[in-house]
Every structure is written in C-alpha cells, then in structure tokens.
C-alpha positions as CSV (number, residue, x, y, z in Angstrom):
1,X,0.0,0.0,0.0
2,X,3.0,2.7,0.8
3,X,4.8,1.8,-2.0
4,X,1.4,2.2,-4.2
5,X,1.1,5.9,-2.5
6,X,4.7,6.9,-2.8
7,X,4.6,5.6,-6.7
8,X,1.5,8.1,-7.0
9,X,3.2,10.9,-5.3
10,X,6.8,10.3,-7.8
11,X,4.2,10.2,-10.9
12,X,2.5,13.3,-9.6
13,X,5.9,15.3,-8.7
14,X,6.8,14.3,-12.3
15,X,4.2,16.0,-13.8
16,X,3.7,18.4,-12.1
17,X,7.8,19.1,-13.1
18,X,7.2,18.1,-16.6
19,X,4.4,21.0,-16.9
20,X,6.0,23.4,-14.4
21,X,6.4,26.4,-17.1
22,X,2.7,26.2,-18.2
23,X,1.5,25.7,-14.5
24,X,3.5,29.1,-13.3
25,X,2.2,30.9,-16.2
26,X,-2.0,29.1,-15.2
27,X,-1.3,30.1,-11.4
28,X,-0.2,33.9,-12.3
29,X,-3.4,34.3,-14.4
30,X,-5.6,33.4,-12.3
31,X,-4.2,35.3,-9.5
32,X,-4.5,38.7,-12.2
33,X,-8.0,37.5,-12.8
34,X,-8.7,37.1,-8.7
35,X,-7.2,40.7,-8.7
36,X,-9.4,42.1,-11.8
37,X,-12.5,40.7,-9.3
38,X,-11.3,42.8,-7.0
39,X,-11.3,45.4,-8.7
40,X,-14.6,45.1,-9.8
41,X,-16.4,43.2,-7.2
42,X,-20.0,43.8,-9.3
43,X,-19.1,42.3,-12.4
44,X,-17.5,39.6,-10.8
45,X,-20.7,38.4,-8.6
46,X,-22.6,39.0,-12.0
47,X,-20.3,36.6,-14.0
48,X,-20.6,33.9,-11.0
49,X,-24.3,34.4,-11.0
50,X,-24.5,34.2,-15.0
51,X,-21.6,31.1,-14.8
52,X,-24.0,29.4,-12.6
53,X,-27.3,30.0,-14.1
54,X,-25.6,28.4,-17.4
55,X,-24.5,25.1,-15.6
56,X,-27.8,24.7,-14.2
57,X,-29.6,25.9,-17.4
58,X,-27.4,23.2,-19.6
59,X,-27.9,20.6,-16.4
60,X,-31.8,21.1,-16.9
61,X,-32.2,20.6,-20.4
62,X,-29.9,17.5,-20.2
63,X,-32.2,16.2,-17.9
64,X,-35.2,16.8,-19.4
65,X,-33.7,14.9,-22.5
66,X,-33.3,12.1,-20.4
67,X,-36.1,12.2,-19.4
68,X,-37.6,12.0,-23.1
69,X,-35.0,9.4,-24.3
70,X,-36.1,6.9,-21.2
71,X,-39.4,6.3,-23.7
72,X,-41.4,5.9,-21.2
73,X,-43.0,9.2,-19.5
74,X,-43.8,7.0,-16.1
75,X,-40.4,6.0,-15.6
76,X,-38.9,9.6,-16.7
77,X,-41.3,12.1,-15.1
78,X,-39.3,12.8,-11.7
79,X,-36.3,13.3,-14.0
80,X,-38.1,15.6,-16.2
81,X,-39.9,17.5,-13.5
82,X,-36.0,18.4,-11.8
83,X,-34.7,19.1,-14.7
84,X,-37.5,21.4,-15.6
85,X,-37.1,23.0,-12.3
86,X,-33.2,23.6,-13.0
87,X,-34.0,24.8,-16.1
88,X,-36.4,27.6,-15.1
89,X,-34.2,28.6,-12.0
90,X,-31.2,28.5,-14.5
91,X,-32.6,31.0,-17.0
92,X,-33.8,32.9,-14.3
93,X,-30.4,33.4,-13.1
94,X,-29.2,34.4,-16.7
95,X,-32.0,36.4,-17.6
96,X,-32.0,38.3,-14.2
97,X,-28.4,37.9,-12.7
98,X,-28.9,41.2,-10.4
99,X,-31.8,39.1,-8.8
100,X,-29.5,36.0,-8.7
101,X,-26.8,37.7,-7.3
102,X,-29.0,38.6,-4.5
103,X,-29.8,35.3,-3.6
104,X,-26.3,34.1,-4.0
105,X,-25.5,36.6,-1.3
106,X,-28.4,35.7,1.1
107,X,-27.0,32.3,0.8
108,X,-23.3,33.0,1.4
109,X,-24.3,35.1,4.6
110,X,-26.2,32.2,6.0
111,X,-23.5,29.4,5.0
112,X,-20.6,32.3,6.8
113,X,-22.8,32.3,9.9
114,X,-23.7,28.5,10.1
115,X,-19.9,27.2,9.5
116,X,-18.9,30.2,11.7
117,X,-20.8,28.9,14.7
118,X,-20.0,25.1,13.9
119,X,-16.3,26.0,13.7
120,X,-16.3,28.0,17.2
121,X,-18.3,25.0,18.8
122,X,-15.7,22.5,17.2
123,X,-12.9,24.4,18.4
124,X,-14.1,24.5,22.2
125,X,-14.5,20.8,21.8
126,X,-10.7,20.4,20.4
127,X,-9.5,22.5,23.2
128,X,-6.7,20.5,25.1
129,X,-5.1,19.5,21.6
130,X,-2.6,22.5,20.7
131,X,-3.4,24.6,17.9
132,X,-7.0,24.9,18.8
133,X,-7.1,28.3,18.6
134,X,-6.8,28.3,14.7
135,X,-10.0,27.0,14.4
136,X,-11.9,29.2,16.9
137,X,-10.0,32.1,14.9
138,X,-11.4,30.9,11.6
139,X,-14.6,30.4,13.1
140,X,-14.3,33.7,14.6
141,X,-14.0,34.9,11.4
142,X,-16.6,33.1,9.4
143,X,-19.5,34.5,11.7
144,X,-18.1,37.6,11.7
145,X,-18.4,37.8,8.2
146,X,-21.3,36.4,7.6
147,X,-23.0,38.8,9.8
148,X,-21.4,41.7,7.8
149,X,-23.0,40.5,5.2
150,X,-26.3,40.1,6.1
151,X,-26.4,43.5,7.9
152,X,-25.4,45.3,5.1
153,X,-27.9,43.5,2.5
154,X,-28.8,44.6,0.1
155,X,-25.4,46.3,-0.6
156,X,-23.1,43.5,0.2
157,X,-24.6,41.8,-3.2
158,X,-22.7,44.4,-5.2
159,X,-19.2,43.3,-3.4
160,X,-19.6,39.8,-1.7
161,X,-19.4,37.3,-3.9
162,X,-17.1,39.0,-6.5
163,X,-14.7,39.9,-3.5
164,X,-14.8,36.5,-2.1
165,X,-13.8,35.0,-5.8
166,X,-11.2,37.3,-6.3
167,X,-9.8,36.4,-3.1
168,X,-10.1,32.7,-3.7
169,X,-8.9,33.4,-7.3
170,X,-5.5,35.1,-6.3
171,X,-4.6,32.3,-3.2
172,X,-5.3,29.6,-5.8
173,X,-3.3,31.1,-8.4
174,X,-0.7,31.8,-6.0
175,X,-0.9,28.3,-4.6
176,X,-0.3,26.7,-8.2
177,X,2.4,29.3,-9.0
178,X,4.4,28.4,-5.7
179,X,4.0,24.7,-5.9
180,X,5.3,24.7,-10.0
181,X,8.0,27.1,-9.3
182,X,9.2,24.8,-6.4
183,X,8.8,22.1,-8.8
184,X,11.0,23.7,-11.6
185,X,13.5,24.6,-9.2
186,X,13.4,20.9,-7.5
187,X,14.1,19.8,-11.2
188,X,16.7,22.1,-11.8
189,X,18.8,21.0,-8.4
190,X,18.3,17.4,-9.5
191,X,20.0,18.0,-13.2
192,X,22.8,19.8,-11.4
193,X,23.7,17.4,-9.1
C-alpha cells in the first residue's frame, strides 16, 4: 500500500515538473484575474451568478432529455420534473443575474454564519489538543463575516461574492504558481547534481 502511494506521489511530482512552465504561467493568471475581481467586485458576482445559471440551465435541459430518451413518461417524469425545475431557476439566473446575485449573497451570509458557529463550537470541543485556537479564529472569522454580510444586504450583493472570488482566485493562483515554481526549481537541483 506505501509503495502504491509513494509511486503516486513520484508520478505526480513528475508531472507536475514536466508542466511546471505552463502551470506558473495558469497560477499567475488566475491570480490577475482574482485581482481584476477585486477590482470590480459587481461584475464579478454577475459573471458567477450568469456562470451558474448556465451550468444549471445546460444541467436542466440535459435532464429533461433524459427524461424524453427513457421512452417511457412514467419512468422519466421525476427526472423531467428536476430538470425542468433547473431549467427555469437557470434561465432565471441568466436572464436576471442582479436578482441571482441577490440570492447568492443571502446564501453565502447564511453558509458564513452556520460554519462560523460550527467551527467555534468545534474548536471548544478540540480545546486541550494545541493549535485549537486556529480554528476558533477561523470560526471567529466566518461568523463575523457572515454577519457583515447580512447586515449590510442589500449592498453587500454588489461586493460579496465577487470579492470573495477574487480572493479565492489570487490564493489559488498563488498556490499553483508556488507549488510549479518549487517544482521547476526541484528539477533544476536534480539535473545539477
């Protein structure tokens, strides 16, 4: 079993080696992209809100052809009546993405102040075990946010979710930068020695 893992990890380092160039160039644009969001916090939280309403637009439609191509109507009617429903919410969202933004932030808020509580009940309950504190701190943080967000509703839909995607954008582009450029330097050290 270790040897299957560490066979997996060498095959993975050696990709990841192999591909380093194009994976620093990936990481740094979507880090500029997490700080155009940032920039523009509105457009951003409409292009998530259009993105989504898309996927679930395509994932209705899908379904409801499914549902068709099962031949029988009996069998395919609970799989026509969800993707129906995706369908409808879908172009909702891309017909109206203001409106879908909206929701999206409602949403977020409530998700911020439910993991925020969780987290700072979990961490009380990790107490004794040392670095504890991380997670009330992240918890901490959660709620707070969350709570920002929902007190300032209806104006946190113009900056919330595209603020939060840039954000995510530029540590996940920063991520895959570091962990190429490590790479490519890893495999430079090994040619030289």
């Amino acid at each position: 079993m270790v040897n299957e893992i560490v066979a997996v990890d060498e095959e993975m380092l050696g990709t990841i080696k192999r591909h380093a160039r194009v994976g620093m160039a990936v990481g740094i644009l979507v880090a500029i992209a997490g700080v155009l969001a940032l920039i523009a916090p509105l457009a951003a939280g409409l292009s998530v809100a259009i993105a989504v309403g898309v996927l679930l637009l395509v994932s209705g439609l899908s379904r409801m052809f499914l549902a068709f191509k099962m031949g029988s109507f009996g069998h395919g009617l609970l799989i026509f009546i969800i993707g129906l429903m995706s369908a409808f919410f879908g172009g909702y969202m891309v017909a109206r993405p203001g409106m879908a933004l909206a929701t999206i932030t409602i949403v977020l808020a409530a998700y911020f102040i439910v993991d925020g509580v969780f987290e700072i009940i979990w961490a009380f309950r990790l107490r004794p075990i040392k670095g504890w504190g991380w997670t009330l701190f992240s918890g901490v943080v959660a709620l707070a946010l969350g709570v920002m967000i929902w007190r300032q509703f209806p104006v946190s839909g113009l900056w919330a979710v595209g603020t939060l995607a840039g954000i995510q954008m530029i540590f996940g582009g920063s991520s895959i930068a570091s962990v190429c450029g490590a790479a490519k330097s890893a495999a430079k050290d090994a040619q030289a020695a």
